[in-house]
C-alpha positions as CSV (number, residue, x, y, z in Angstrom):
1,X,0.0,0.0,0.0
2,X,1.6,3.6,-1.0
3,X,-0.3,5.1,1.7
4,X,1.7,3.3,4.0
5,X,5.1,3.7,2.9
6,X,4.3,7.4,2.0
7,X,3.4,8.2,5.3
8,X,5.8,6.3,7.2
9,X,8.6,7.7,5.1
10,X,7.4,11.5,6.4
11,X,7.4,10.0,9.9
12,X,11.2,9.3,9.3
13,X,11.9,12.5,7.5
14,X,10.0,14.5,10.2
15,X,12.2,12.8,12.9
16,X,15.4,13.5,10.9
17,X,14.7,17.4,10.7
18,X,14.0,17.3,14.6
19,X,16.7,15.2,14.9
20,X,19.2,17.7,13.5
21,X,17.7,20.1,16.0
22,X,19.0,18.1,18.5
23,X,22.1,17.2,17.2
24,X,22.9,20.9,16.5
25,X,22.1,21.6,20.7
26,X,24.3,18.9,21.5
27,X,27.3,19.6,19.9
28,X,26.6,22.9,21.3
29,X,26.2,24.7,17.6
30,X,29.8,23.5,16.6
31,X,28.1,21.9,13.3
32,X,28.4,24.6,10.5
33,X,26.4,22.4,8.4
34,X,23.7,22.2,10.5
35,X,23.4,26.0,11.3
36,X,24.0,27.2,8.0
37,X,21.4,25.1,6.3
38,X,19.4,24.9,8.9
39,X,16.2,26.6,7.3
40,X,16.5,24.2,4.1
41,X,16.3,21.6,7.0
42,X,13.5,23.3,8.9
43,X,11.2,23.4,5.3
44,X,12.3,20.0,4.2
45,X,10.8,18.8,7.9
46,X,7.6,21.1,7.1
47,X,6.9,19.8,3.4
48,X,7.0,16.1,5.7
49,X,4.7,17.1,7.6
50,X,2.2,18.2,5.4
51,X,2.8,14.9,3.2
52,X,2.7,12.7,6.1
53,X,-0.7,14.5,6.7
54,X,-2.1,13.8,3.5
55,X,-1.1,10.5,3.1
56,X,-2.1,9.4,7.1
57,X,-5.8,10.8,5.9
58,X,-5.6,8.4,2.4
59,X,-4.4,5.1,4.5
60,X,-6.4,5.9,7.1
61,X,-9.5,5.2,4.6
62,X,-8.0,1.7,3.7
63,X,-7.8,1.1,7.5
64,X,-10.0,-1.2,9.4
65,X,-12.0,0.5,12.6
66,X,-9.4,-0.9,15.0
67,X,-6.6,-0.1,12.7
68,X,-7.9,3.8,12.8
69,X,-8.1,4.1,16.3
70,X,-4.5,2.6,17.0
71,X,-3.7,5.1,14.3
72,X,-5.3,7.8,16.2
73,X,-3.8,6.6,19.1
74,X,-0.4,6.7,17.4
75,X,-0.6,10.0,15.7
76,X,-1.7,11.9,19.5
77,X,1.4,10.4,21.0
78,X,3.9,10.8,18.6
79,X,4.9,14.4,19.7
80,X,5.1,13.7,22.6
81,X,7.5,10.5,22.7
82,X,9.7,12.5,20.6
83,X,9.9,15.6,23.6
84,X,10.5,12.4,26.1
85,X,13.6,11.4,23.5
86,X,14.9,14.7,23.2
87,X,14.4,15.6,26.9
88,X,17.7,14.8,28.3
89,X,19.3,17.0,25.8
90,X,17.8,20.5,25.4
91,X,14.7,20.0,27.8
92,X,11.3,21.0,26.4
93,X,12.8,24.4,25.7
94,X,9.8,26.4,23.4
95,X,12.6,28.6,21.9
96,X,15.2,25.6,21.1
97,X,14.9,21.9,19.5
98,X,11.5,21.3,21.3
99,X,9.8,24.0,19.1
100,X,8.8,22.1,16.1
101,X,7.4,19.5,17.9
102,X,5.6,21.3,20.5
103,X,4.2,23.6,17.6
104,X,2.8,19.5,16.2
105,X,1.2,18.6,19.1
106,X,-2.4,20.8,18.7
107,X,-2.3,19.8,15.0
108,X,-1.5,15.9,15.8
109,X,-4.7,16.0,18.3
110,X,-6.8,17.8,15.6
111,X,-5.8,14.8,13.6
112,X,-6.2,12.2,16.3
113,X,-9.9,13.1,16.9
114,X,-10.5,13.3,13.0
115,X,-9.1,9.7,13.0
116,X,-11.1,8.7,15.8
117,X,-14.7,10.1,14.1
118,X,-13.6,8.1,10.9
119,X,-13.3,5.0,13.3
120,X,-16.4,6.1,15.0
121,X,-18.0,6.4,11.2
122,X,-17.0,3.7,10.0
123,X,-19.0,-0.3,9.9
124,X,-17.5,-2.7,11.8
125,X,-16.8,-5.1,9.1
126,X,-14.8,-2.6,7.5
């Protein structure tokens, strides 16, 4: 299913942008490659995010009731798991490497609810 792979290949592009965040805090900015590019990184993590979007909606419809609401389920907690990983090294600092994920969580509940009405929708043999 392209869904699938489309939207778990966002997920891992997402986490790499985020990642670099992180990286850059913990080599304390030493990383010219990082800083300098960092804004190509910061749009090639939002273009991600808007494709992972899109394409979590489209498999979502191929999904079975169960298979939405762990979806839903996964989707809501995904933010935060990634503040838990990056915790130990910036902190859930608004203004640092926590910013782009703490800016995700209202939109990654928006879509955890919309995944949960689809579930809700949805036939049970489906």
């Amino acid at each position: 299913m392209v869904w699938k792979r489309v939207s778990l290949g966002s997920a891992f592009l997402i986490c790499l942008c985020v990642s670099a965040g992180y990286v850059d805090v913990l080599t304390h900015f030493r990383l010219e490659f990082i800083s300098d590019y960092y804004d190509v990184i910061a749009m090639t993590g939002l273009i991600g995010a808007i494709v992972c979007v899109v394409s979590l909606v489209g498999w979502a419809k191929h999904l079975t009731r169960e298979g939405r609401v762990g979806l839903a389920f996964s989707v809501l907690l995904w933010p935060w798991a990634m503040c838990l990983i990056g915790y130990p090294i910036d902190g859930i600092n608004p203004h640092g490497a926590a910013a782009p994920l703490l800016i995700s969580i209202v939109p990654a509940s928006i879509l955890s609810i919309v995944f949960f009405v689809m579930a809700a929708a949805s036939k049970r043999d489906t």
